[in-house]
N, C-alpha and C positions, 0 to 999 in steps of 0.2 A: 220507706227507703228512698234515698235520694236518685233521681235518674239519672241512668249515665247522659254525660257531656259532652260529645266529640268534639275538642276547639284544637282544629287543622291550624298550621301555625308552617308556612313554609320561607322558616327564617331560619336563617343563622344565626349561631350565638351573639355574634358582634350585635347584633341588633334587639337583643333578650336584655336591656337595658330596666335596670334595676325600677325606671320609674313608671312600668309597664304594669308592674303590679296592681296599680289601681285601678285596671283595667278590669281586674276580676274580683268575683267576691271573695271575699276572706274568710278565716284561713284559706289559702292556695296552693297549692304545690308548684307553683310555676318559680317563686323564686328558689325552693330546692334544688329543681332541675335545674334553673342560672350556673347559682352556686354550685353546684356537683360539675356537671358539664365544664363548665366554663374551668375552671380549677384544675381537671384533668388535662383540660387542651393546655393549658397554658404552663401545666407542671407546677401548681401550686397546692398541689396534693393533700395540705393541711387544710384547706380552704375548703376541698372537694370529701377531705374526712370530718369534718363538723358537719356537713350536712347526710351522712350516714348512719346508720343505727349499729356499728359496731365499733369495736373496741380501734380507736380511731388511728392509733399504731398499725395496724390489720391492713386497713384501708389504705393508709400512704405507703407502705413497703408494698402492697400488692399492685398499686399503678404503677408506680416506680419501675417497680420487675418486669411489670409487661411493656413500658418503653423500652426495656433494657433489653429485652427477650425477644424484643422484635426489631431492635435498632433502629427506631423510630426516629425521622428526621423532625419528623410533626405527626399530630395526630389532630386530626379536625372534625367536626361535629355538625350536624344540621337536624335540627330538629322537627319531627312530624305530628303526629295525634297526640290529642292528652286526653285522656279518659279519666273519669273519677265516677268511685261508687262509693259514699259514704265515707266512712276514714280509709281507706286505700284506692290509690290512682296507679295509670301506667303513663310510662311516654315513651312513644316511638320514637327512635331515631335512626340516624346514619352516621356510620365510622367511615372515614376517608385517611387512611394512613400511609405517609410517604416513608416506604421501606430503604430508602435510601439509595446508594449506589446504582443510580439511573435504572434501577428497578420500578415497575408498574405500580401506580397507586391501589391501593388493597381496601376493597369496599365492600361493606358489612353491614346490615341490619339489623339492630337489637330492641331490647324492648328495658327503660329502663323502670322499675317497679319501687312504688311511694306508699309510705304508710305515715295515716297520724299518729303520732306522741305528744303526750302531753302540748298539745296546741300548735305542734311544729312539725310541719310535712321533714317527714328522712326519708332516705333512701334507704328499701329494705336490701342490705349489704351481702350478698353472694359472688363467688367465683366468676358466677353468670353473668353478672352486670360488667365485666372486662369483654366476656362473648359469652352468647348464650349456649356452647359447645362443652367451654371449661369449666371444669369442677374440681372437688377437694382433692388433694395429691396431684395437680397437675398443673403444668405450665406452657406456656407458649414458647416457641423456638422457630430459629430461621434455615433453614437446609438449603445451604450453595452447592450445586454440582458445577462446577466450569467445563465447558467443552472443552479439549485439548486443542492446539492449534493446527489448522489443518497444512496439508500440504501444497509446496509447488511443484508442479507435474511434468513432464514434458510430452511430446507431443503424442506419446506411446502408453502413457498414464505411469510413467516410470518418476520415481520422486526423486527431486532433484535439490536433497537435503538427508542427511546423515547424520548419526548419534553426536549432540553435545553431551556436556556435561556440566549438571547444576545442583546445586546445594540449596533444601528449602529447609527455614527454621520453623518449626513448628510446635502446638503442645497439647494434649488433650484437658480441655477446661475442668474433667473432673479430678485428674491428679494435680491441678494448682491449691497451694496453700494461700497463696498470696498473687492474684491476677495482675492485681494494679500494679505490684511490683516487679513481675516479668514484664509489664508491658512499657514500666519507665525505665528500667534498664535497657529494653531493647530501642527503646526509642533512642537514646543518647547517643547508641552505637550506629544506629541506622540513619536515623534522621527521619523516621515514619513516625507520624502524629500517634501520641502515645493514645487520646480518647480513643480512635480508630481502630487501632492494634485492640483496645481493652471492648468495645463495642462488637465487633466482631467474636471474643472468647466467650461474652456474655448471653452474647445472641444464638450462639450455634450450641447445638443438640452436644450435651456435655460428656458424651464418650467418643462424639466426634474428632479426628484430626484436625486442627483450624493451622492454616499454614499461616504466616504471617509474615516470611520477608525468602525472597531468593538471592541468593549471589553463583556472578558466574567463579570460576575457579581459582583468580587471581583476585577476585575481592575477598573469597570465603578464605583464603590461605591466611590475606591481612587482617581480617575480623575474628579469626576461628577460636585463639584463646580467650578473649570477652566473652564472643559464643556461649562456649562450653562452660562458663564459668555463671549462666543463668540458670538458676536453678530449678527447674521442670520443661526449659527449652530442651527438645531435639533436633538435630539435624539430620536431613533421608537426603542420599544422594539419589537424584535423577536424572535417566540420561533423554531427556526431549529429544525428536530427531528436529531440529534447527539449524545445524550447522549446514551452512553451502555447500551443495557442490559446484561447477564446473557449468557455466560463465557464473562463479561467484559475485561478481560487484553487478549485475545484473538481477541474478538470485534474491541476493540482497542478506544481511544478516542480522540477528535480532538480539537485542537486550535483554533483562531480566527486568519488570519494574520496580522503578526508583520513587524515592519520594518525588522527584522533579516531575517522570512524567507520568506517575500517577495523578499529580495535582492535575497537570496537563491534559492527559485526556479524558479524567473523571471517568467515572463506572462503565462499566464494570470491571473494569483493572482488578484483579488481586495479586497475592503475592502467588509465587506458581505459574504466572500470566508473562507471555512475551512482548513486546513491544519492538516491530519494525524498526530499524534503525535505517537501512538506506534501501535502493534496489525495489525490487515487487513485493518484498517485506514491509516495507513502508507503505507503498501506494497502493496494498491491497491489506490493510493492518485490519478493518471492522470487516470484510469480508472472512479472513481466515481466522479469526481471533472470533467473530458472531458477540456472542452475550452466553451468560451462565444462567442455567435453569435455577430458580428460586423456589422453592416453595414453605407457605407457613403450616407448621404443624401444630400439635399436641401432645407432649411427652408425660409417660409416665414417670411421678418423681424418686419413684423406690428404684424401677427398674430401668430407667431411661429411655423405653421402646416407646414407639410413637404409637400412639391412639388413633388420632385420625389427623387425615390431612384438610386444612382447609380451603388453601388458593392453592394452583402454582402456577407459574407463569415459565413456557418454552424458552423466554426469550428466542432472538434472533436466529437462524440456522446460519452453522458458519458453514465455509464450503470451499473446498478446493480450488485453486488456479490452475488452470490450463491453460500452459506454452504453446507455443509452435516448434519449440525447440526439438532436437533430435540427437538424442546421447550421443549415438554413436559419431554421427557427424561430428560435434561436439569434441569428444574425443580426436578424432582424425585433425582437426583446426588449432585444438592445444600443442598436438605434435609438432603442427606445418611451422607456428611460430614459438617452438621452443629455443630458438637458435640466441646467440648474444645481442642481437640488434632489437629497438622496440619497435616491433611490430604490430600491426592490428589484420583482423582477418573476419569480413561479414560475408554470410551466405545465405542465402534464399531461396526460397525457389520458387523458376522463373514465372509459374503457371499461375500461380496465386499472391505470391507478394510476402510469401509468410515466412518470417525469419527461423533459418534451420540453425544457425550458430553465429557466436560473436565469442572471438579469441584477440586476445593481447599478451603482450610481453609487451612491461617495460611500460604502456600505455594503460590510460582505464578503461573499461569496456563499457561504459555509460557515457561519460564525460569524451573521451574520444572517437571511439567506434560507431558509436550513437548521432552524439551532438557535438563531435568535433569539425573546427574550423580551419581545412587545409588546403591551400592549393595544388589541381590536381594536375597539373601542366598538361602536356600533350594527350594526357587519357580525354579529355577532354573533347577532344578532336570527333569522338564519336557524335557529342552534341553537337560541335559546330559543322562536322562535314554533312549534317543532315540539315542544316541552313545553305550550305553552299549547295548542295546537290538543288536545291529546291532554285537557283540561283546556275542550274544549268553546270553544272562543276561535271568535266570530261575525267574519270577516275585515272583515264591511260592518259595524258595530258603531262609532257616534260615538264616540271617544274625543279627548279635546281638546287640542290640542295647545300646550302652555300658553309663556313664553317662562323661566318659572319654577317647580318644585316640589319638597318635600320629601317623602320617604318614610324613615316609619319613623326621620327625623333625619337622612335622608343630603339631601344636594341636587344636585339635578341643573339646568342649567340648558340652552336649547336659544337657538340664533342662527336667525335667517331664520325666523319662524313661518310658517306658508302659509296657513291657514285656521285659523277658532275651532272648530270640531266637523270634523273632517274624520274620514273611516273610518278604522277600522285600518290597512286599504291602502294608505292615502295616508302615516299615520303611518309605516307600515313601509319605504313607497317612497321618504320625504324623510328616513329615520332619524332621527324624532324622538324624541329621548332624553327628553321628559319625560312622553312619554305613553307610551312602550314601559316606563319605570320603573313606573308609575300602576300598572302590570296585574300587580306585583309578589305583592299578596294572591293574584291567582286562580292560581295555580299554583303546587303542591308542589316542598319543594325537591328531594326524592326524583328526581321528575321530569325536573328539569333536569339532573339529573347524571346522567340515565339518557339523555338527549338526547345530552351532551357525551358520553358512553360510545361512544355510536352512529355519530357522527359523530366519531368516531376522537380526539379531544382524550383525550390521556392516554394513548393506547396507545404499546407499545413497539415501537418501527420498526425492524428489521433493515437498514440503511441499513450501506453502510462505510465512513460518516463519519457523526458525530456530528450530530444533530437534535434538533429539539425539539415533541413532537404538543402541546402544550399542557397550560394545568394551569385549574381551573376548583374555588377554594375553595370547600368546604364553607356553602353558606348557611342560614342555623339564623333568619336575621330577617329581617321587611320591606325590613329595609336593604340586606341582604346580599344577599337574592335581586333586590331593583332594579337593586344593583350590575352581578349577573350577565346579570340579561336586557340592561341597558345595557351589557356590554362592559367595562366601567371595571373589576373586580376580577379579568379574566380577564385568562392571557395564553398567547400563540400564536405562533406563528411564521408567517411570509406561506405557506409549503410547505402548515404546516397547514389554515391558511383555503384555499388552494387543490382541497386534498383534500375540504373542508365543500361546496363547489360544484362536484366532481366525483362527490360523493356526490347531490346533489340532481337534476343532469343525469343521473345513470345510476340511480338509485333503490338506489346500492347502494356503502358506504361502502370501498375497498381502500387496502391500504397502500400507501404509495409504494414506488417500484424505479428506482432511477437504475442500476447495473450488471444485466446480463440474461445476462453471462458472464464471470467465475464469477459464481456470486450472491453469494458472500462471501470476502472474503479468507480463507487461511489461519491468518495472524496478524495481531492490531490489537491493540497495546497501550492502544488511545482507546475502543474501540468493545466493550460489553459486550454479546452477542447473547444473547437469551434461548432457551429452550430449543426453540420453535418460533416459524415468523411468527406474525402476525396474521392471524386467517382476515377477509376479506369479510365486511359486515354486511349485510343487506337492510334497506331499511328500509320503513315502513309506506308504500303508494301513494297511498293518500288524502290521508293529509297530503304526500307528496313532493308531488302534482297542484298540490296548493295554496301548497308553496313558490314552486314552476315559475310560476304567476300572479302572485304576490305581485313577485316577482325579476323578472318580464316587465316588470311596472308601474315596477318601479325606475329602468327603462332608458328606457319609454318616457313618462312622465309626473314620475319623479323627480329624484333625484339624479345617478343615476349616466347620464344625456343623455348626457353627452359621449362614453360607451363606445358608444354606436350608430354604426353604419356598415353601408353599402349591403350585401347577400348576405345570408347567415341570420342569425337576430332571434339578437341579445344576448340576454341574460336579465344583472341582477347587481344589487348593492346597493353602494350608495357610503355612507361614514362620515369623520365629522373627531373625532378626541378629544386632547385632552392630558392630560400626564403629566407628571411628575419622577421626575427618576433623576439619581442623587447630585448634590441642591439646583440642577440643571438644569432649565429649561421646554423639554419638547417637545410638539410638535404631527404627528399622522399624520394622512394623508389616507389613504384605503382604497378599491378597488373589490375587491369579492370576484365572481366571475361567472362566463358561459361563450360560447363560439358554437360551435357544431356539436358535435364529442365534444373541444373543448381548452379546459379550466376553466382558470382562472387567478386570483389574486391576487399586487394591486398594491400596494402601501407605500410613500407619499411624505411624507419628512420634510418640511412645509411648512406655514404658514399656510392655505393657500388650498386650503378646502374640496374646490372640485371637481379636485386636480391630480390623484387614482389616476385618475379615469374617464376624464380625459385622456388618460395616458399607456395605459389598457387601449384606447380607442377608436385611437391608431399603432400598437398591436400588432395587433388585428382588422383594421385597415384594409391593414399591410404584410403579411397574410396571404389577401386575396382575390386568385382568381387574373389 
């Protein structure tokens, strides 16, 4: 008897190079395993059936089936020990198979088994040599479970998303007559790669469901007679809870996947699967969406039940967002700016920084309320007067409030005078812009932007959506610095003035936080995050003391009257300024303010002076108990 051989061989087929044979003595089995192996990676099945001892029809439909059965993007091979005892050998190897759809490579150990014939090493040809697991009457198969997508939360763990409605086409693979031809007819309708559609029906457990395309309600209406008219297609209506609620364009709302951005974000997409379209829907899409659990099985072929399982893979956990948001709040904000003007409305709260609600009318609640770019005229005055106080600024101090004045060349002029010499207090409670201009001289410009620093304008917000803290030009003149104490050359976002009086009610400036779980996406193609937050400012107590009066007075002697209501004292400052933006006149009205620890700023596009304090006095008022 001849002794066994161990010849260790830790190569790859690429390198199993036909001229290696002479390497050994002959007859060999090593160019069998070549040929066989090499045939199978590469899907030359015929190539890989000549070097078999069965009936060589047998052999190519059975590798075939098992690409097909696994949805095999590749199948690759490396080879280990080759043992030979007289006419029969083994060789060890490894199966490394890319399951496709950004699914785990699936790695297997088998043993492949050689006998001589007639002078020519075959492969003794069983079920086994595909895995050493399968055998007669059975097949390989792929089992997708998709996690559903999970939810946005808000800050009570309350979801902040409601039943859609969608239509998924789908079919079971063992009542199809003809695969290929459900899967080219739905291709033509959808535009989803017909191999894909038919690799999927072939690959999955054949009394299984396989979904294969969704449409929302207004596509499924236009496609539905083609639909219906595929022969083993069904359609199951589903109602996902996806739809927004309330700050919807924050929320964000979600697609059905398409061919576009299926291609686009590649696996695990299937049909049934949603795709972020704007909002924390988008910027938290591989968080709530995760990955679908995969596993490969073993079916039996009489009765379809699975034998055994062989891998699976968890894939990814998907997982909830967690808001700051606060329904109810929420609510009460939708109300404050339901009126005919477009309005925006952010609130906070003052203690933490963390967004309780974002309402609009008429504006977007991301692109405005967020990252909008507004001048916020005399609200403003709370940043600069906390430059002038540092600048020795006397609150009780005449200054006149004129209905006209120029500084430094610029002009300011002022509506509704109230008195000829009235205090600073008065000036700053009625936002009088041409006596808050006057005071331009007494304070550096150094200052003022050392203010604006303080009170967060200009800082970078770690938000995972797009914002805007403010920007607040360089003033080098009379002019310029009038500008700035007036508001007119700055600009803000309503989020940011909300944080300027979250900062004044807590003595202590923090960034905003609308998510509190995760705190940031993974990936955001929109959102550049810098390399840490923004830490907390403190700011100076003496002067914060003398905002907090100055702001008291606004509510109860000034402008901003209309924001008072019954429970704990308002504080805020109301403003009106106009603007242009591209050869447009607009006009805002403004209350910047707080009651108890929830700051808030109001932004009403309008004429009419008093509309913020308005609309901040329905929101105070729908929040006493």
């Amino acid at each position: 008897m001849t002794a066994r051989r161990p010849l260790r061989l830790a190569l790859t087929l690429a390198l199993l190079a036909p001229g290696l044979t002479a390497c050994f003595e002959e007859p060999s089995p090593h160019e069998a395993i070549r040929d066989f192996l090499v045939g199978w990676q590469t899907g030359d099945y015929e190539m890989a059936a000549r070097r078999a001892d069965a009936d060589p029809a047998t052999v190519v439909k059975a590798l075939g089936d098992a690409s097909l059965h696994l949805d095999a993007a590749s199948i690759r091979f490396a080879l280990g020990t080759i043992n030979r005892e007289g006419d029969t050998a083994s060789a060890d190897f490894s199966a490394e198979v890319n399951l496709g759809e950004n699914n785990p490579l699936w790695e297997y150990d088998s043993v492949l088994p050689l006998r001589l014939i007639d002078g020519r090493w075959k492969v003794h040809w069983s079920p086994e040599v595909v895995h050493p697991d399968l055998h007669e009457g059975q097949r390989l198969a792929v089992k997708i479970d998709p996690e559903g997508r999970q939810p946005i939360i808000d800050r009570n763990g309350d979801t902040l998303q409601e039943d859609d409605t969608q239509f998924v086409a789908q079919v079971i693979p063992a009542n199809l007559t003809d695969p290929a031809k459900v899967c080219e007819e739905l291709s033509k309708i959808t535009g989803f790669a017909q191999d894909r559609l038919l690799s999927r029906i072939l690959s999955a457990p054949p009394t299984d469901a396989v979904q294969l395309a969704t449409f929302g309600p207004n596509k499924y209406r236009e496609l539905a007679p083609k639909l219906k008219a595929i022969t083993g297609l069904t359609i199951a209506e589903v109602h996902p809870p996806v739809a927004p609620k309330s700050p919807a364009q924050i929320v964000g709302r979600v697609n059905a996947v398409t061919p576009e951005s299926e291609q686009q974000l590649g696996g695990p997409q299937r049909a049934g699967d949603t795709v972020g379209r704007d909002g924390l829907q988008k910027a938290y899409q591989d968080q709530l969406t995760g990955s679908t659990e995969t596993r490969v099985v073993i079916l039996d072929t009489k009765t379809w039940e699975q034998v055994k399982e062989l891998k699976s893979w968890p894939g990814r956990k998907n997982t909830p967002v967690r808001t700051t948001l606060d329904t109810a709040m929420q609510q009460a904000a939708d109300l404050a700016v339901a009126g005919s003007q477009p309005a925006a409305l952010v609130a906070v709260q003052a203690s933490t920084g963390e967004i309780r609600a974002i309402a609009t009318k008429g504006l977007h609640q991301q692109k405005d309320a967020l990252a909008g770019k507004f001048p916020p005229g005399t609200a403003f005055s709370i940043v600069s007067t906390d430059a002038l106080l540092k600048n020795d600024l006397d609150t009780q101090a005449k200054i006149p409030c004129t209905a006209d004045r120029t500084v430094g060349g610029a002009r300011f002029q002022q509506v509704g005078v109230t008195a000829a010499a009235p205090t600073f207090e008065a000036d700053f409670a009625h936002g009088c812009v041409t006596a808050l201009a006057s005071l331009a001289r007494m304070v550096k410009s150094d200052d003022l932007l050392l203010s604006a620093q303080q009170f967060g304008i200009g800082a970078h917000w770690t938000l995972p959506l797009p914002g805007h803290s403010g920007h607040v030009p360089a003033p080098a003149t009379d002019a310029t610095r009038a500008k700035v104490i007036a508001g007119t050359s700055v600009q803000v976002s309503p989020l940011a003035m909300a944080l300027v009086a979250a900062a004044v009610q807590s003595g202590t400036w923090r960034p905003p936080v609308l998510v509190s779980s995760p705190a940031l996406p993974d990936v955001s193609s929109e959102v550049v995050t810098p390399a840490a937050p923004p830490k907390p400012i403190n700011l100076d107590p003496g002067r914060v003391a003398t905002l907090r009066t100055l702001m008291r007075a606004g509510v109860t002697s000034g402008s901003a009257k209309a924001a008072s209501v019954a429970g704990a004292e308002v504080y805020g400052v109301a403003s009106h300024v106009g603007f242009t933006e591209k050869k447009q006149r607009r006009q805002l009205s403004w209350f910047v303010g707080w009651q108890g620890d929830i700051a808030i700023a109001v932004m009403v596009e309008t004429g009419v002076p008093g509309a913020a304090p308005a609309v901040a006095g329905s929101f105070f008022g729908a929040l006493a108990p």
